[in-house]
N, C-alpha and C positions, 0 to 999 in steps of 0.2 A: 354135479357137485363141485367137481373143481371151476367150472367155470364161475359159479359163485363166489367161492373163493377169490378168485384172482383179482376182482375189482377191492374187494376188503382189504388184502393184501400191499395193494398197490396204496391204497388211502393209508394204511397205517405204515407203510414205507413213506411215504409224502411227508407225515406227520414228522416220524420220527429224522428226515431229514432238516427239515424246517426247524424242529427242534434243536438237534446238534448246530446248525448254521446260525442260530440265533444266541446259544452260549457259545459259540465261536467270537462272538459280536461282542458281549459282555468279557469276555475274557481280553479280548482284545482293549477294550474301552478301558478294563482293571488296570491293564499294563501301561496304555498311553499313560493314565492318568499316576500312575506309581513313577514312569520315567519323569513326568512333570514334577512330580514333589521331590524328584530327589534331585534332579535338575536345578530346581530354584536356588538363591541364595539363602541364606537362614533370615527370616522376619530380626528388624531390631526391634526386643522390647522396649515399652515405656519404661517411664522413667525412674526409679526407684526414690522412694522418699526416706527419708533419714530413720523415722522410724523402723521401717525394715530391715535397713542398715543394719539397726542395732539388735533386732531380731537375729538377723542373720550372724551374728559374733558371738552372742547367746546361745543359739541351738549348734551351730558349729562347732564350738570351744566346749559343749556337753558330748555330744558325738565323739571330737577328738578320745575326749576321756573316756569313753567308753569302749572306743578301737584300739586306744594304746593299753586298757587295761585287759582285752579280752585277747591283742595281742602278746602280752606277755606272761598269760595264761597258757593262751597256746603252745606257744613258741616256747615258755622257757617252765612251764611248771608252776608258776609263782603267783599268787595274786596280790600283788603289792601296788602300792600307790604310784599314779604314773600323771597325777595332777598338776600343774602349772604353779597355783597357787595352796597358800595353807588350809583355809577354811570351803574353799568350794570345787566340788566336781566336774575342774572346768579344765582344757588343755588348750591355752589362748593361742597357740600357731596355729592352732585348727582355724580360730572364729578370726583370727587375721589372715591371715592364707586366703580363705575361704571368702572374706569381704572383699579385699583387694583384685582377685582376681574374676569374681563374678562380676565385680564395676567396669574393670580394666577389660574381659574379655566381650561382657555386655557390648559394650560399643564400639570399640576399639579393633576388635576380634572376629566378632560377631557373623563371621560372613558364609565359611564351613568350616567341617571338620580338621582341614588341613590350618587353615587360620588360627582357629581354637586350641589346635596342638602346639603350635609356635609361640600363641599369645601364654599359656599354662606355661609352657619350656623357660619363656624370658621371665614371665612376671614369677611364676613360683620360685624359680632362682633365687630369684631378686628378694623377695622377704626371707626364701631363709637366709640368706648370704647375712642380710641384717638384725634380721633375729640373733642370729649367732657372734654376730661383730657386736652390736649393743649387750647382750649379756656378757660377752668375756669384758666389754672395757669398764660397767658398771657395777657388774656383780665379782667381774674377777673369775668367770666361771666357761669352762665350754658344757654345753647340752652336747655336743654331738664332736668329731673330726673322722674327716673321711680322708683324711691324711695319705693311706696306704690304698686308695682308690685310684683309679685310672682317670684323667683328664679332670684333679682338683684344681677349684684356688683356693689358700690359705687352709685346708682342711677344710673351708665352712660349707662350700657345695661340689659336687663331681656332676660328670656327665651318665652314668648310672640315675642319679635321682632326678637330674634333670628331665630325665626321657617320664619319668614315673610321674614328673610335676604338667609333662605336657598331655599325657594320659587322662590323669586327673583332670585337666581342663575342659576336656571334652567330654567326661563322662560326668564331670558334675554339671556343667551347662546344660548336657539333653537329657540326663538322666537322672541325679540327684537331686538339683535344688527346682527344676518344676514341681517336683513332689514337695519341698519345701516350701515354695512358693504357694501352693494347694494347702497344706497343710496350715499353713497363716493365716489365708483366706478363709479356711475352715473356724479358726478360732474366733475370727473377727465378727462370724455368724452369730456363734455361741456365747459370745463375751463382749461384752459391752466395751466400746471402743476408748475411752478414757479409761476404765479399769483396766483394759492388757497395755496403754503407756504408761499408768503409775505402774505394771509390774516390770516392765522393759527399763522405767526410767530406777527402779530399786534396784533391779537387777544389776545396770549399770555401774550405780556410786557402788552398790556391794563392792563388784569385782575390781573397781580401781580403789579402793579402801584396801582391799585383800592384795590386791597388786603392792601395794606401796607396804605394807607391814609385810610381808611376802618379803621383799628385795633386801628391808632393813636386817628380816630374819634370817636370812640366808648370807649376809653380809658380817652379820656378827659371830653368827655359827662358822664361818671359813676361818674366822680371826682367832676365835676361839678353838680349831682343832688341830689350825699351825701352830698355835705355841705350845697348847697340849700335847702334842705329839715331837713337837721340837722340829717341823719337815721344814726341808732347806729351797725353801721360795726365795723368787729371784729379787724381791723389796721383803726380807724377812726384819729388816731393821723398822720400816716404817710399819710393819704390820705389829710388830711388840709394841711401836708407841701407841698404835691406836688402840691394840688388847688392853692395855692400863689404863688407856684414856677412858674406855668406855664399864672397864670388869671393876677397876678400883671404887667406883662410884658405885657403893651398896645398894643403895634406893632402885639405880638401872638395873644393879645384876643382877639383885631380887628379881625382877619382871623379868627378866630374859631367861634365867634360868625356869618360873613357873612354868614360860607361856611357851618360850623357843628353847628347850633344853635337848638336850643330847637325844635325847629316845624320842621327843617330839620331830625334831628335823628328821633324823635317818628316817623313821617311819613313811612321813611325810615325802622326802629324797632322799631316794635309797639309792639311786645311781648317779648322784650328785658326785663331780669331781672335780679337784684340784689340778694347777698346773704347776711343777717341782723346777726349779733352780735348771735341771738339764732340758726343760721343754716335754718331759714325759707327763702323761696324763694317772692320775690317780684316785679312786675311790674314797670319798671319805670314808663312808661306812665302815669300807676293809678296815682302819684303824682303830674301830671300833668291837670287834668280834662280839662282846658279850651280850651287844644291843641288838634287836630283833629287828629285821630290813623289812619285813614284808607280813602280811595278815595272816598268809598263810603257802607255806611251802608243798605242792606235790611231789616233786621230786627232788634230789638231794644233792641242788646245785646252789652253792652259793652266791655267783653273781650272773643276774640277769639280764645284767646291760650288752 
């Protein structure tokens, strides 16, 4: 009996050798060929067409809105408006951020992950630095100072965000906007290719329509709640002449007070602030108490900025 055995034995010993040596093989080939992809440099993709462009400023600047609003949910209790513009749910440093540096990292960058973090580090810098320079000289306004940060300039960017903008780099090029990139493609299936540029190309004039009534609204509302409040700005002379210039004209103030009036703005920016005669930063809102900042409060903090 056991001699019987022993020849079976031995075959299915054989077998099971030959087997383990051959997923020894395969496991072996997995790995060459896994050191080979991560070895390579990153493929440059083609070339982006203008249409997508503006795709990509579109779905971005809605995302933003949707991160800033569920961030200060989170974070602060509050569901309040945390939008760019007046009429649409858009946060345009997202869908500019977000254009700039998938162009700039695209090609420029493009090579690996360490390139991609350097290229996110400089170029994200770089728009907010001017995001926040063009809004304080045009609007008269800071969105942000990171003043009391380690390794700022001018309060507009620190090295803290910096490292966060070169993060983002890398994780929106391999991981975010492929899926966006997909998700386009996907539409372009489904939707007839002239129908989604007239919706790109409305979407477009919308947001620069709203941009530009936006800037005026928020220009006249600053004017209107330093003399209202009497706060001691550092051109408080030339901001009364323009308060008269623009409040004493009835016909103007009519429209501004229907469309941009006091509970329209705060709503709208709630964490909207001014810069005082001593360089200190201040909330409109705050001089507001009676007006409602936000859609809806969880818990019982007043500023969510």
């Amino acid at each position: 009996m056991e001699q019987k055995l022993e020849p079976k034995l031995e075959g299915i010993s054989e077998e099971l050798q030959e087997l383990i040596n051959s997923e020894k093989i395969k496991i072996k080939e997995y790995l060459k060929k896994l050191e080979e992809e991560n070895s390579k440099p990153n493929e440059v993709p083609k070339k982006t067409s203008i249409w997508r462009v503006l795709a990509y400023f579109i779905i971005y600047s809605f995302l933003g809105f949707v991160i800033e609003t569920t961030f200060a949910l989170l974070n602060y209790g509050v569901f309040e408006s945390r939008q760019s513009f007046l009429y649409g749910p858009f946060c345009s440093i997202y869908g500019v951020g977000a254009v700039v540096i998938i162009i700039s990292l695209r090609y420029k960058f493009f090579k690996n992950n360490y390139t991609l973090f350097a290229g996110g580090f400089i170029v994200g810098s770089i728009v907010e630095y001017f995001v926040s320079f063009f809004g304080e000289m045009l609007l008269n306004v800071k969105w942000w100072d990171y003043s009391d940060r380690f390794l700022n300039i001018n309060g507009r960017i620190c090295f803290l965000y910096s490292i966060f903008w070169g993060l983002l780099g890398v994780y929106l090029m391999k991981s975010i906007n492929p899926k966006i990139d997909k998700f386009i493609d996907w539409l372009k299936e489904k939707i007839n290719l002239k129908f989604l540029r007239v919706i790109v190309s409305f979407l477009i004039v919308f947001l620069f329509i709203d941009c530009v009534i936006s800037g005026y609204a928020i220009n006249v509302y600053l004017v209107r709640a330093c003399v209202e409040n009497d706060l001691p700005v550092s051109n408080k002379e030339q901001v009364e002449n323009y308060y008269h210039e623009i409040y004493d004209n009835k016909e103007t103030a009519d429209i501004i007070y229907k469309y941009w009036n006091n509970e329209k703005m705060i709503l709208t920016y709630p964490n909207l602030t001014i810069e005082l005669e001593d360089g200190s930063l201040k909330r409109v809102a705050d001089y507001y108490p009676n007006i409602n900042d936000c859609y809806y409060r969880f818990k019982d903090t007043k500023n969510s900025m």
